[in-house]
N, C-alpha and C positions, 0 to 999 in steps of 0.2 A: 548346237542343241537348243532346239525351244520347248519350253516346259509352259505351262498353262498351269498355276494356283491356286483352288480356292480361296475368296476374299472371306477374311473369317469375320466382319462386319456382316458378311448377307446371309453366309452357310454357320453361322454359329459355330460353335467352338469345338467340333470332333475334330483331333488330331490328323495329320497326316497320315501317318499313322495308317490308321483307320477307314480312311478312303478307297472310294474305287479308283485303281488306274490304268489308263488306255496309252499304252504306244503306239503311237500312228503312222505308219510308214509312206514315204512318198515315192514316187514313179522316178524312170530314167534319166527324163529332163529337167525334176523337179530338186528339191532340198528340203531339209528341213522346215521351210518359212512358210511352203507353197499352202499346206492346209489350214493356215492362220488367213491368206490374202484371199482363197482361193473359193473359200467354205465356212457356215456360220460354226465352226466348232466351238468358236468362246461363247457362244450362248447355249450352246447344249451341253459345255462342262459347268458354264455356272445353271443351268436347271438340274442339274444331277450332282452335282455339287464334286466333280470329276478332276482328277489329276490326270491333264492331258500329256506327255511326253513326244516331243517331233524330232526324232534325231536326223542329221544330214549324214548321209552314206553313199554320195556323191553316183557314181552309174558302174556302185560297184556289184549289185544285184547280192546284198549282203553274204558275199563271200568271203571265208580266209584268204586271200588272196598268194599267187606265189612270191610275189615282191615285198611276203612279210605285213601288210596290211592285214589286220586280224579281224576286219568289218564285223562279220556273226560269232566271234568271241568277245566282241566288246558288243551287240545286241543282247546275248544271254548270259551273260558273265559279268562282264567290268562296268555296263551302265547300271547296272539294277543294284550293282556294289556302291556305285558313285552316288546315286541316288539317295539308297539308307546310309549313307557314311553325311551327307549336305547339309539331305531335308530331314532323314526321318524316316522317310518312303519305307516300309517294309516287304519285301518279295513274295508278298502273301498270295498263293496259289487263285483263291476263291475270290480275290478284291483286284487278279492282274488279267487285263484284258487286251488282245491284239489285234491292230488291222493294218490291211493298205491297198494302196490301189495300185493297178499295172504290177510294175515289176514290188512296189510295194507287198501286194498279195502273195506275188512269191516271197518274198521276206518272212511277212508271217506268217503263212502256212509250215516255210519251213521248219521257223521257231516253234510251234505249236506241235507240228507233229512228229519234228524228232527230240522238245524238250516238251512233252504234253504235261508237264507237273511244274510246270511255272504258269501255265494260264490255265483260265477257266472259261474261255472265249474266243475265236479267231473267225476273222473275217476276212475276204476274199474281195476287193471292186475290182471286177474287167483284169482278173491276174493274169498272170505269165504262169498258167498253173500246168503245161508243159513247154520244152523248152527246143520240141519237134522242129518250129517253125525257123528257129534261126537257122537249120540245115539248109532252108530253101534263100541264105540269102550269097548265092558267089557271086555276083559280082557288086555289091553293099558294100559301100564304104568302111562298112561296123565291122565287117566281119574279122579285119584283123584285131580289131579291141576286143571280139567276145571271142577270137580265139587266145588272147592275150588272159583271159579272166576263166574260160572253162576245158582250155587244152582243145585239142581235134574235136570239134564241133560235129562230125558223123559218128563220135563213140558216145553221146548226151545222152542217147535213151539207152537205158540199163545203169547209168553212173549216178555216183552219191550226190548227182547235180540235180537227178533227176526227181519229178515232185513225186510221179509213179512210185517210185522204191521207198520215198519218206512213207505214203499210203499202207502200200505193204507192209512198210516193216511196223507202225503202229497200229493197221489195222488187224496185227497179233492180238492186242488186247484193247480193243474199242472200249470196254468201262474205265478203262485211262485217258481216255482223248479229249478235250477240252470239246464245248459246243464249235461247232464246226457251222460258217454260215459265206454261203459262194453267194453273191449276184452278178449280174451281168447284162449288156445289151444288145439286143441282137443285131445293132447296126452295126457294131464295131467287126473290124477285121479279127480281132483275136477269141468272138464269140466263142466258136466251137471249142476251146482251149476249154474253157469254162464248163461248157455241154460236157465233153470227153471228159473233165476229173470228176465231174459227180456221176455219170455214170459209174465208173471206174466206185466209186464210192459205195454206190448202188449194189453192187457187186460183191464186194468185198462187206455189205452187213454194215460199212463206216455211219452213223449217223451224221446226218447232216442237214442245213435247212438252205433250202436252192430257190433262188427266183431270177426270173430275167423281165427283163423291159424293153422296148421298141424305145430304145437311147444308143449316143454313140459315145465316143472315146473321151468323154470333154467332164469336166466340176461339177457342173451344172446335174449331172447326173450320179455323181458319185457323193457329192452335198446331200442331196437327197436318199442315199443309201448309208450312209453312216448313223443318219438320224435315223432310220430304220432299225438297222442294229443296235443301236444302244436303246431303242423304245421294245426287242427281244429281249437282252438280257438283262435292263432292269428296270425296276421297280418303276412307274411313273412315278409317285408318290415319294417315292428313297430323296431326300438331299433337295428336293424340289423346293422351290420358291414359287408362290403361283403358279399361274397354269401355261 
């Protein structure tokens, strides 16, 4: 777990407490550490004056897992316990904000949309926001690992694995949904993943805010989309130190 704290030398003295905070989820081959090495995140937590959270969830595509590994009960459950019990951190709806990138975005989305009362924010880089494409891979070396983590890989669309049925079942009551924000590149192989859930969004009334860019799969582009999202939903001015 790496956690990013505002220095109360330069943010002044509002508690933790009190803060906004971002869990930021990382991709399949990444960890916890990768958005510290990888992306200017500590200068855009200390200009917002942000409680960054980067938890490692290793390439488990934040699942309960069958071997007892409880990944997405300790994402919405036991870390945001662990948190307020440490720092202080409180699981404040309106101050807790989520992202990630690749299979990260499915992370959050899923948090988001089937616990839409613990954020007020979720974001999407270049997700895994369907999970169609793994059916096309037999003879992929992966393919015994994600049948090891989602069971028969031809039953994914319709299953509680799937990002579709989170959509549906919260786009029951869209005035519960946290701000909802997809990007994406259109170089990348998993573009259309991205295209197909905002449509699907489109569709179902979901609000959401959607852009893409002529980028591919790489930091360098998803750097640049994190600062985008948090220049959405807040304040310039909030927590800022210059400019």
């Amino acid at each position: 777990l790496y956690i990013i704290l505002p220095d109360p030398g330069k943010m002044g003295e509002m508690p933790l407490a009190k803060r906004k905070v971002l869990y930021l989820l990382h991709g399949l081959s990444d960890d916890g550490s990768a958005w510290q090495r990888y992306t200017a995140v500590e200068t855009y937590a200390a200009h917002y004056g942000l409680v960054v959270v980067m938890p490692s969830f290793g390439r488990s595509f934040y699942l309960d897992q069958p071997n007892g590994q409880n990944y997405f009960t300790y994402l919405v459950e036991e870390l945001p316990a662990t948190l307020e019990k440490v720092f202080g951190i409180k699981p404040n709806r309106e101050n807790t904000m989520i992202a990630g990138n690749s299979m990260g975005g499915y992370g959050a989305f899923k948090a988001a949309l089937l616990h839409p009362k613990l954020y007020s924010a979720a974001a999407s880089f270049s997700g895994m926001l369907s999970l169609d494409v793994l059916q096309l891979l037999p003879d992929d070396p992966r393919k015994n690992e994600f049948m090891l983590l989602f069971g028969d890989l031809q039953s994914l669309p319709g299953s509680r694995h799937d990002p579709a049925v989170w959509l549906n079942q919260a786009a029951k009551n869209p005035e519960l949904l946290p701000r909802l924000f997809i990007s994406t590149g259109t170089l990348e192989d998993i573009y259309p993943l991205s295209m197909i859930f905002h449509a699907n969004c489109q569709s179902l009334g979901a609000p959401v805010t959607y852009r893409e860019q002529e980028a591919r799969h790489v930091w360098s582009f998803w750097d640049g989309e994190l600062r985008w999202f948090l220049g959405q939903v807040l304040d310039q001015k909030e927590g800022a130190e210059g400019g």
